[in-house]
N, C-alpha and C positions, 0 to 999 in steps of 0.2 A: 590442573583441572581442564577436561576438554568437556565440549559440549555440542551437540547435534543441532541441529532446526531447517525446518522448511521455512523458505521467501516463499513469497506468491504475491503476485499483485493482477488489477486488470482484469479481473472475473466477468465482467460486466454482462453481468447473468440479464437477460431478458433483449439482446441482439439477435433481432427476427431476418433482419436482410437476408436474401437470398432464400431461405426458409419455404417450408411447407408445411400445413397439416399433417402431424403426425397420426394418421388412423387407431393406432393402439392405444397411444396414449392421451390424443385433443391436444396434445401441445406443439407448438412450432417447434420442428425438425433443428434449428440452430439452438434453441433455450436446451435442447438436447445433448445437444453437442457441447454445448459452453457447461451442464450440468456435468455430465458424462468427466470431464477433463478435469474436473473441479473435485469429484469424487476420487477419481483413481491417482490425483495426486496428496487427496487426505487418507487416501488409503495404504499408501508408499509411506507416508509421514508415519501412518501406526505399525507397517508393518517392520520400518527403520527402528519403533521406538526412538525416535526423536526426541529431545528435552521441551520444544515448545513449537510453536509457529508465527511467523510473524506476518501479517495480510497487510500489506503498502498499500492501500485504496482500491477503491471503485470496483466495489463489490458487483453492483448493477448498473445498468444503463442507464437508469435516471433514477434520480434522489425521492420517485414517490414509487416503486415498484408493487406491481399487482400482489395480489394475495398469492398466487401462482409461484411468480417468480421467486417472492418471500419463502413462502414456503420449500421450495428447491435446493433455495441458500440455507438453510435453517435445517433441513434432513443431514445435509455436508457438515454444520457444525455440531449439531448430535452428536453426530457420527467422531468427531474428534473429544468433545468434552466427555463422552460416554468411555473412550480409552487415555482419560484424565491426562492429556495434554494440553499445558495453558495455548490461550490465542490471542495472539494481541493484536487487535484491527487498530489500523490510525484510517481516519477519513479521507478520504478522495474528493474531487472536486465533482464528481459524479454521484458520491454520496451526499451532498453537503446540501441544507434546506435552501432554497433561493428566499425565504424570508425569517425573517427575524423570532424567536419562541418556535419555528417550526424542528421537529425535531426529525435529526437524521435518517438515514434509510437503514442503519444498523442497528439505532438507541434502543432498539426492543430486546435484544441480547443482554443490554445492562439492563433494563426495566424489572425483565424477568430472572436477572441473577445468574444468569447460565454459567454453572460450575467453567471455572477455569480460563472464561471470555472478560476480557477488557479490550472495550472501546476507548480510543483516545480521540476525541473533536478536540483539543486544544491540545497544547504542547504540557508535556508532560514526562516524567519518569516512570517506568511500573517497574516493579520488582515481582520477580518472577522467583518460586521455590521449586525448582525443576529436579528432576532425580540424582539430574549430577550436579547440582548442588545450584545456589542461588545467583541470580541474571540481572540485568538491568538493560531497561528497551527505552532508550530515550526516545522520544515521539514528537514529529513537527507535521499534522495536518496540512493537509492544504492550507494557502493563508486566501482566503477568499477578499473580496473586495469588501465586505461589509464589517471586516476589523479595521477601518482605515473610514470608512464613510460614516460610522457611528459618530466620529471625532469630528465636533465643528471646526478643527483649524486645516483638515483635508477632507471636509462633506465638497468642494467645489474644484477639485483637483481634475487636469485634465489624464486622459489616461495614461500617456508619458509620465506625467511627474508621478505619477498613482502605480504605475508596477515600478519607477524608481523606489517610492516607500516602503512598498511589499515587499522588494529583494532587501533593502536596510533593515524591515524590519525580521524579518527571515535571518539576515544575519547576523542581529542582534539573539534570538533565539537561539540558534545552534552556538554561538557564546554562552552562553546562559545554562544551556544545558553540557556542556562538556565540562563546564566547572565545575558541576553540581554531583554528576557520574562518579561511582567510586570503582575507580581502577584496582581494585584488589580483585572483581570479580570484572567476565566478560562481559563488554558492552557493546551491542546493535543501536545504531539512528537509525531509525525507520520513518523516512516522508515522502511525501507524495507531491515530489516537485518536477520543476522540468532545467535540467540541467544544461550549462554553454557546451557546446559542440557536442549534444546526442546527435545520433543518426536518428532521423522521425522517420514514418513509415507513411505513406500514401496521404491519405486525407489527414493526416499530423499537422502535413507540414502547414496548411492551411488553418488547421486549430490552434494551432502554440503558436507558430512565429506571428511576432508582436503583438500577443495577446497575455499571455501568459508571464509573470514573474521570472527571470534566467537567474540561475545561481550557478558560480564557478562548481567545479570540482573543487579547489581547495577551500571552498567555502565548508564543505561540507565533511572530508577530509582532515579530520583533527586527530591529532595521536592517542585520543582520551576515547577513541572508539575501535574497537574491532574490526568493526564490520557496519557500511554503511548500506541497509535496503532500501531502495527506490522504487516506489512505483507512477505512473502516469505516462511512460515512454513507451511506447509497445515492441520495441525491438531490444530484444535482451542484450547487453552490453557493459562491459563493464571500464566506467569512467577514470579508471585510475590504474587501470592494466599495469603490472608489473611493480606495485607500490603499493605499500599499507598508508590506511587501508582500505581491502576491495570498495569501489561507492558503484554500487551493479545494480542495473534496471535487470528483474526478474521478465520481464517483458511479459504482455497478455499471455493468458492460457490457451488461446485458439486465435484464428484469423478473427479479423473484424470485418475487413473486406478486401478487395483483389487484392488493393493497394497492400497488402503482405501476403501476399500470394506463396513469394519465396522465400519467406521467413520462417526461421526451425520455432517453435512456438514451445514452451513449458514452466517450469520452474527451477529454484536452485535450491538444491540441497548443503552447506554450508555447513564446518566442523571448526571452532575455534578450541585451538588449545594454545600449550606455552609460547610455541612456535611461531603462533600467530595463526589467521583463517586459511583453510583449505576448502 
């Protein structure tokens, strides 16, 4: 059994920097551009017939996105369930509510049932009935800081001991789920973490280093998966080069600013069969 699919992560539709007034359309010139990339690689995906997709986070720039931007991301995924390709979003940490009952920047895809769209905000397996035949996308969202501060025995943790938790318990999760996965069929991990020894890109290195959860590559790297997609890194890369299996940052679909100035910027297109991923 071989099987097709688009990665993509890092869309973060509604990145105005540098931007201008679009006169034709009222829109900032970048939301253009970050739309534009967003389309012509779902359009690659349908004209591949591809068996699914899989979106490693952060779809938009911030977790309460205008009606605009909404709308933008939401023509792009028409545009896929309409050529009945499943999509599997797992959350971003740009997706994700900053409070508690608030609901994600993506939940409106499940709300309204959109053929073939599965959201994951928690960790999860979906099963996927794809044309060449049946999938499994094991899914580790972001682990934000308020699965850990809900619990009164780390609500007063300082941040040291509090991304040690998150990486335990992240690694308890990717246990958890590779046990669960049924190796008869091909399996993707898809999350949205920030791995030991990525290359960051410009203003990265200020965002993640010691802010952010680090998880090994072998953490993530289990033989009960195919294929590991990452998203939150912006520089596409793959963390286990030359070893199954691939654990590859899809890296943003455009610049975000200078700081990847020289960065080849797109998606990966991805074929696992008996052989293993190509």
């Amino acid at each position: 059994m071989a099987v097709t699919f688009l990665h993509i992560a890092d869309t973060h539709i509604g990145v105005e920097t540098y931007g201008r007034l679009d006169p034709a359309t009222g829109l900032n010139t970048r939301v253009l551009d970050f739309t534009a990339c967003l389309e012509y690689a779902f359009d690659e995906a349908i004209e591949r017939q591809v068996d699914f997709v899989v979106f490693s986070g952060d779809a938009y720039k911030a977790c309460d996105p205008s009606a605009t931007h909404q709308r933008q991301l939401a023509i792009c995924v028409h545009r896929l369930s309409s050529a009945g390709i499943p999509l599997v979003i797992v959350i971003g940490n740009h997706d994700a509510p900053v409070a508690f009952g608030k609901a994600n920047s993506v939940d409106i895809f499940r709300t309204l049932g959109t053929k073939g769209v599965h959201v994951a905000d928690s960790d999860c397996i979906i099963d996927l009935d794809t044309r060449s035949g049946p999938v499994q996308v094991a899914c580790l969202p972001w682990l934000h800081r308020s699965h850990l501060l809900a619990m009164e025995d780390h609500k007063n943790l300082i941040e040291s001991d509090l991304l040690q938790h998150l990486q335990q318990l992240g690694a308890r999760i990717v246990d958890g789920l590779s046990a669960r996965v049924d190796t008869r069929y091909p399996v993707v991990l898809a999350a949205h973490v920030a791995v030991a020894d990525a290359l960051l890109s410009g203003s990265e290195q200020t965002a993640v280093i010691g802010r952010d959860p680090i998880f090994l590559t072998s953490t993530l790297a289990r033989p009960a998966f195919d294929y590991v997609a990452l998203g939150h890194i912006h520089r596409h890369q793959d963390m286990n080069a030359g070893a199954t299996p691939p654990v590859v940052y899809s890296g943003s679909i455009d610049r975000i600013d200078f700081g990847e100035e020289e960065e080849a910027k797109g998606c990966c297109f991805v074929t696992i069969d008996q052989s293993g991923p190509g």
